[in-house]
C-alpha positions in Angstrom: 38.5 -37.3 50.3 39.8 -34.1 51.0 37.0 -31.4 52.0 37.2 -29.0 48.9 37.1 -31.7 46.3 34.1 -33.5 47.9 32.4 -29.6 47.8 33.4 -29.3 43.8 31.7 -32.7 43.1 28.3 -32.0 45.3 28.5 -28.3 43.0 29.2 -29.9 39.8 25.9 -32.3 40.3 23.7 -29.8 41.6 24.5 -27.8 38.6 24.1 -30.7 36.3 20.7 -31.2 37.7 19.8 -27.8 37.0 20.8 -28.7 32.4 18.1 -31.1 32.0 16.5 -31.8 28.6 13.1 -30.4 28.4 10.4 -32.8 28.1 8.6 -32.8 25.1 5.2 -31.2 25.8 1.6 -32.6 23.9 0.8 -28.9 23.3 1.9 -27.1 20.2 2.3 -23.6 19.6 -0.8 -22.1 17.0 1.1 -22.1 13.6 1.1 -19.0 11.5 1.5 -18.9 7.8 4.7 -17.7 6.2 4.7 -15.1 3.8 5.1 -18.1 0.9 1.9 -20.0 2.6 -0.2 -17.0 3.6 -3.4 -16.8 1.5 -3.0 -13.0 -0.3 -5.5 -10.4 0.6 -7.9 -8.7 -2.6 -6.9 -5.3 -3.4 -10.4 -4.8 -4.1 -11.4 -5.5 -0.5 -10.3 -1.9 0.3 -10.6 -0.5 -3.4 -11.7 3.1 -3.4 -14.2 3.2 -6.5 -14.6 6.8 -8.5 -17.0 6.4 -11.3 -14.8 4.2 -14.0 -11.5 4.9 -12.0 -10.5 2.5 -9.3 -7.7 3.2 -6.3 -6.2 0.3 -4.8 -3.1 -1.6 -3.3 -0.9 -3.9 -5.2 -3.8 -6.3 -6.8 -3.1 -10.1 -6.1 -3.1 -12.5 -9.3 -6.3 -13.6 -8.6 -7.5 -9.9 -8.9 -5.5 -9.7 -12.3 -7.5 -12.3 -13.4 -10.8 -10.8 -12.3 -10.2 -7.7 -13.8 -12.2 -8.0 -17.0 -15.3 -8.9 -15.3 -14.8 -6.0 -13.8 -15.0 -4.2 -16.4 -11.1 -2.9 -15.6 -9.4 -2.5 -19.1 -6.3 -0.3 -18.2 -3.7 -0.5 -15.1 -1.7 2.3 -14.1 0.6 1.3 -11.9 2.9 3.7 -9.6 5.4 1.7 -8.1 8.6 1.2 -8.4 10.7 -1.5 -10.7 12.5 -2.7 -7.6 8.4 -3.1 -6.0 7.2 -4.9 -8.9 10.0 -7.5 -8.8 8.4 -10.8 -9.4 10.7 -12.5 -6.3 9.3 -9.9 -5.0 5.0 -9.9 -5.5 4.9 -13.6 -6.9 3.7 -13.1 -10.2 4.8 -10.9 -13.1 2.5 -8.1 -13.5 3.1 -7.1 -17.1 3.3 -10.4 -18.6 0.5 -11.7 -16.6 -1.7 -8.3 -18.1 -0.8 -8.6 -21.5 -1.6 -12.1 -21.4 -5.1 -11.3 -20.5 -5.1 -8.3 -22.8 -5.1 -5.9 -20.5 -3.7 -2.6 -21.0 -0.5 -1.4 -18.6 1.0 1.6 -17.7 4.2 2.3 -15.4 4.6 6.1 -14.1 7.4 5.3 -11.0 6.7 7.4 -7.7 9.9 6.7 -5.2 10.0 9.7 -3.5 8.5 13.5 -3.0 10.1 14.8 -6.3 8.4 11.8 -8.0 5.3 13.6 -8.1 4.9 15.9 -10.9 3.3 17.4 -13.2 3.9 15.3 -16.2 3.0 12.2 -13.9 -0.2 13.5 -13.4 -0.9 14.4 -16.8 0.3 11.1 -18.3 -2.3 9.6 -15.7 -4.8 12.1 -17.5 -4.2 11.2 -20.8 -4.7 7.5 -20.1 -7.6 8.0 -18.4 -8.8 10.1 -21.3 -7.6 7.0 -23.6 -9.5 4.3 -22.0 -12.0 2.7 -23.0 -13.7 1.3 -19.5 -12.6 1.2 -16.0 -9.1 2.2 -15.1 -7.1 0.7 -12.4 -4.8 2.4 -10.4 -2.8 1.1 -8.1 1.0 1.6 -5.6 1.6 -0.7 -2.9 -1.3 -0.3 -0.3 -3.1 2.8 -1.8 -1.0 5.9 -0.4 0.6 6.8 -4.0 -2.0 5.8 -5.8 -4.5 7.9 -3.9 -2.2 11.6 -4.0 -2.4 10.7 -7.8 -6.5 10.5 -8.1 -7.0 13.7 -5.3 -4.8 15.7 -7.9 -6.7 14.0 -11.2 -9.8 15.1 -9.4 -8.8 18.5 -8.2 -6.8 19.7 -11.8 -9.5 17.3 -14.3 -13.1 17.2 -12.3 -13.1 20.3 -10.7 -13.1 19.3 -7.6 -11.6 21.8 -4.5 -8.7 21.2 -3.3 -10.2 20.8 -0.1 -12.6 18.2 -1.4 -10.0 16.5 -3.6 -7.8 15.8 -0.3 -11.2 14.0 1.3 -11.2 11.8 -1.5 -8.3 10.1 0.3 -10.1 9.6 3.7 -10.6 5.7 3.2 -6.9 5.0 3.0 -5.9 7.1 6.0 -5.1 10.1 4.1 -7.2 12.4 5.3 -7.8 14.1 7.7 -4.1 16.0 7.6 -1.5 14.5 10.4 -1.3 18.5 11.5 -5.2 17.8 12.3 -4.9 14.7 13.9 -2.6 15.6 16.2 -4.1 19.6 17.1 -7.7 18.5 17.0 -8.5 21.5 15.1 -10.6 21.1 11.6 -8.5 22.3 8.9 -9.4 23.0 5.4 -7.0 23.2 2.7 -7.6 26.2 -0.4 -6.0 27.7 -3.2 -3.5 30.5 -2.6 -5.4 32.9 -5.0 -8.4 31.7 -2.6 -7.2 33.6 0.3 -6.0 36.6 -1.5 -9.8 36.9 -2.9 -11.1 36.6 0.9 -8.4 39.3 1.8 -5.7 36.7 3.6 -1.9 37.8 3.6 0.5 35.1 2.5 
């Protein structure tokens, strides 16, 4: 056999050896759930509670159908159409309310220029309108709790300064510009400073 095709075959097995089927191993990876098997988490484990107005995330079915015990009449909800789709969540929120005789409202916040004056106020009114607890909710609490800081700042009175620390437990507070400087910041009206003799 001549010397280069003897080489070629000694290659070609060496390489084969080197493709082998693994063996099957006894150990198995630790399964996770998937998203479809994954036991939902309560909104109300992380709820931030103001008297008889409630901040949360996206509330689970299970939480829907708690809500009357809870004395939760009312949902405000702030997130989007294309959020709430019930591919989307699992369940669909306004049938499932009104089925349980809940009342529902839907004031959309998808961006910066979503939050307004009129959103506020129609939050206001409900509030105002409701007849025990209020629920309101976004997606994990972010929305949700920019719309109660303002509630509580323009309706209770409330600083603006202490209005913003009404947001602490969802991560709002302190401000990022604080976080990253280390310095303690304070946030006040405009007029504020002009009383205490601050330029704009």
């Amino acid at each position: 056999m001549h010397i280069r095709t003897l080489y070629a075959l000694v290659l070609a097995a060496a390489l084969s050896g080197c493709v082998t089927t693994p063996k099957s191993s006894t150990a198995t990876a630790p399964s996770t759930p998937s998203p479809a098997t994954a036991v939902p988490v309560s909104a109300f484990e992380k709820a931030m509670l103001h008297d008889h107005i409630i901040v949360t995330g996206q509330p689970t079915l299970d939480d829907l159908k708690s809500l009357r015990e809870r004395g939760i009449t009312h949902v405000f909800n702030v997130r989007t159409a294309e959020e709430m789709n019930p591919e989307v969540i699992g369940f669909d929120e306004v049938n499932e309310l009104a089925t349980l005789g809940i009342g529902y409202s839907n004031q959309p916040i998808s961006a910066a220029a979503s939050y307004t004056p009129a959103l506020l106020e129609a939050f206001a009114k409900q509030v105002a309108a409701t007849e025990g607890k209020i629920l309101l909710h976004c997606t994990v609490g972010n929305r949700a709790s920019q719309v109660y800081a303002a509630y509580a700042m323009k309706y209770l009175g409330l600083s603006p300064d202490a209005a913003m620390r009404t947001m602490g437990p969802i991560g709002n507070w302190p401000l990022t510009l604080e976080r990253l400087t280390g310095e303690p910041l304070a946030v006040v009206r405009r007029e504020d400073l002009s009383k205490e003799g601050f330029e704009d």
